[in-house]
ROPA-509320 format. One line per field, with one value per atom (N, C-alpha, C): residue number from 1; x, z, y. Coordinates in steps of 0.05 Angstrom, whole numbers, plus 5000, padded with zeros to 4 digits. Atoms other than C-alpha are relative to their C-alpha. Example, Ala and Ser with C-alpha at 12.3 -4.5 7.8 and 13.67 -1.06 7.14 Angstrom:
<gudrens>
nr = [1, 1, 1, 2, 2, 2] $
xx = [5018, 5246, 5018, 4984, 5273, 4985] $
zz = [5000, 5156, 5000, 4999, 5143, 5014] $
yy = [4976, 4910, 5024, 4976, 4979, 5022] $
</gudrens>
This chain:
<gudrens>
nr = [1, 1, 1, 2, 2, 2, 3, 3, 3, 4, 4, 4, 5, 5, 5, 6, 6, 6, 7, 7, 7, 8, 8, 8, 9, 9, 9, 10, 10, 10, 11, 11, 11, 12, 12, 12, 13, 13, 13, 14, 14, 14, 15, 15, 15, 16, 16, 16, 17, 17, 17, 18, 18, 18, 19, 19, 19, 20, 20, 20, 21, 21, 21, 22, 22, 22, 23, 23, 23, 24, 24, 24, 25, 25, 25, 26, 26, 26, 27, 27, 27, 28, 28, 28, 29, 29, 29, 30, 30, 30, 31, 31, 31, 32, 32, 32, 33, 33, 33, 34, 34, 34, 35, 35, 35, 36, 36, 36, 37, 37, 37, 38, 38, 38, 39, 39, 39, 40, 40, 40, 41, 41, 41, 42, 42, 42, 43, 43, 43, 44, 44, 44, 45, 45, 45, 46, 46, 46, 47, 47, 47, 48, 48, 48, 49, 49, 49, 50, 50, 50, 51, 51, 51, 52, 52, 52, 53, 53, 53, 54, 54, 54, 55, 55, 55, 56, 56, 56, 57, 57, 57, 58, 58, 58, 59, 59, 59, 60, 60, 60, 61, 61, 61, 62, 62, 62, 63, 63, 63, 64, 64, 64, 65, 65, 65, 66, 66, 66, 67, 67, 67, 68, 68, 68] $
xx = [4977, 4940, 5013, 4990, 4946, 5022, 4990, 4971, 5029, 4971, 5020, 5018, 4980, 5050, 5012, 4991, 5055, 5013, 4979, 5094, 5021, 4971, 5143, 5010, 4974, 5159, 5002, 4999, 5154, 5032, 4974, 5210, 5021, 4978, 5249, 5011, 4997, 5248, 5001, 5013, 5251, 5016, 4973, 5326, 4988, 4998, 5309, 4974, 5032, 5231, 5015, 4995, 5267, 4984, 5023, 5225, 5020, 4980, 5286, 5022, 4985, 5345, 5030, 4982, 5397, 5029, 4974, 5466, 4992, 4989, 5446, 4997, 4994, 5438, 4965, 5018, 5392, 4996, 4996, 5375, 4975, 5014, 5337, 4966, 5020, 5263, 4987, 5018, 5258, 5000, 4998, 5287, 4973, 5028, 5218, 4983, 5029, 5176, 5003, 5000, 5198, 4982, 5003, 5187, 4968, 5034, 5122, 4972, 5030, 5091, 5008, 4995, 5113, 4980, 5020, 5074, 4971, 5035, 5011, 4991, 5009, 5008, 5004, 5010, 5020, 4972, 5032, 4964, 4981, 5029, 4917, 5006, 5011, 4936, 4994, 5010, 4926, 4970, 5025, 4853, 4989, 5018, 4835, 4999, 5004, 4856, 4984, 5013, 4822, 4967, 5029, 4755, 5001, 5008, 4759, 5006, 5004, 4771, 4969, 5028, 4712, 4980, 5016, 4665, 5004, 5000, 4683, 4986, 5008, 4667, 4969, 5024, 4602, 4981, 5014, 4585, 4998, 5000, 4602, 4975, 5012, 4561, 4965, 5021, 4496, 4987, 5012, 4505, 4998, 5004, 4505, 4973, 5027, 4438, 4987, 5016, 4408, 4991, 4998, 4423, 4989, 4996, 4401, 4966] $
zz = [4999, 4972, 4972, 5037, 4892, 5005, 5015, 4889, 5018, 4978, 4948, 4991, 5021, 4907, 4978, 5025, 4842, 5001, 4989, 4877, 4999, 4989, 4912, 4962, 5017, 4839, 4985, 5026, 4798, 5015, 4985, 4857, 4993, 4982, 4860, 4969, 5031, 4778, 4988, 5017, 4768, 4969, 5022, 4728, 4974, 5012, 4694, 4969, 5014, 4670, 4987, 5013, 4649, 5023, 4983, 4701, 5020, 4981, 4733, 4982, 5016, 4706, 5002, 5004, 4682, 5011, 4993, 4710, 5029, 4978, 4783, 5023, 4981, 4822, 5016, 4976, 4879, 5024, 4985, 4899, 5031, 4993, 4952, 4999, 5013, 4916, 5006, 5007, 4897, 5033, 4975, 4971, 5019, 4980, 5001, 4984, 5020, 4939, 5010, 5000, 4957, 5029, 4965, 5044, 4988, 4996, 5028, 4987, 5014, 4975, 5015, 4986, 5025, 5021, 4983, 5076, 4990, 5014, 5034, 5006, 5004, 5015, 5029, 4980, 5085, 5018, 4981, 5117, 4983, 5009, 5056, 5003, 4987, 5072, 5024, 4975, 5141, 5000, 5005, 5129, 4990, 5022, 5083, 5014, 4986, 5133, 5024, 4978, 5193, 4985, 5013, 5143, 4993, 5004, 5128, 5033, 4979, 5195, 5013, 4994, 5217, 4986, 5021, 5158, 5017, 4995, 5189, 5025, 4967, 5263, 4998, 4996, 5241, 4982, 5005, 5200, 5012, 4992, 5253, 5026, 4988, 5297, 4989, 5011, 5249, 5011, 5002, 5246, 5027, 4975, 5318, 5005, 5001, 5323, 4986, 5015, 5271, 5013, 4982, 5313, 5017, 4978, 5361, 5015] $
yy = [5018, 5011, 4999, 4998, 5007, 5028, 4978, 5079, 4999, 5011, 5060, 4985, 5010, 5010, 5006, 4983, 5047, 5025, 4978, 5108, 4980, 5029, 5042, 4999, 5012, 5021, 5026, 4977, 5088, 5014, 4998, 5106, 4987, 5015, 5058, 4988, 4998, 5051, 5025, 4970, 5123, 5002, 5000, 5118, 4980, 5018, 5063, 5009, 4993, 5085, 5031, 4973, 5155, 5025, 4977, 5190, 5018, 4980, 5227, 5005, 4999, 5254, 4982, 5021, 5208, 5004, 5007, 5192, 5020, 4982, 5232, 4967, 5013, 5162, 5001, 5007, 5143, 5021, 4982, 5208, 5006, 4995, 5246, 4990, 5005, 5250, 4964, 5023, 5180, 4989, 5010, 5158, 5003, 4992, 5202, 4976, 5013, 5171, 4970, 5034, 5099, 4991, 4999, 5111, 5004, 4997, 5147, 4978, 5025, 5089, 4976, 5014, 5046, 4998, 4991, 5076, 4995, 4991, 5091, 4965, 5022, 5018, 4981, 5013, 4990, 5007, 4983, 5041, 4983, 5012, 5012, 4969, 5034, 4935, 4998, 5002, 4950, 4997, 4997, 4982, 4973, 5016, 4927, 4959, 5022, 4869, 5005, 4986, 4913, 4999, 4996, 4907, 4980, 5030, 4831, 4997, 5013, 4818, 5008, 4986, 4866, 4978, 5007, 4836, 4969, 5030, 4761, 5002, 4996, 4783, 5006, 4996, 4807, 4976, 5025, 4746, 4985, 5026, 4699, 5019, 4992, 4742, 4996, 4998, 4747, 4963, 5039, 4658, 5002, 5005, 4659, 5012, 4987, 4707, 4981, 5002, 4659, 4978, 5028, 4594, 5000, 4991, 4627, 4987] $
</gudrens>
């Protein structure tokens, strides 16, 4: 998810950071680099709410076994 975000702003700051060449605009490149760290970082907040929710389901499962 980190590296998903740090594509999003290295994109979407490319002009600004110097990381592209100057005076061409809001080109191509950064337009993929912005979509794809977009992507990256929703697939890893997905994962990472799909694994706290998991991790809760099996705690409330363990307290129920213990009550039991």
């Amino acid at each position: 998810m980190a590296f998903g975000v740090l594509l999003t702003i290295a994109s979407l700051f490319a002009d600004p950071l110097a990381l592209g060449m100057p005076g061409t605009g809001f080109g191509w490149k950064q337009m993929l680099g912005t979509l794809l760290g977009l992507v990256i970082a929703g697939l890893g907040g997905l994962v990472l709410y799909r694994t706290a929710q998991a991790d809760a389901a099996d705690a409330d499962k363990e307290e129920e076994d213990e009550s039991a």
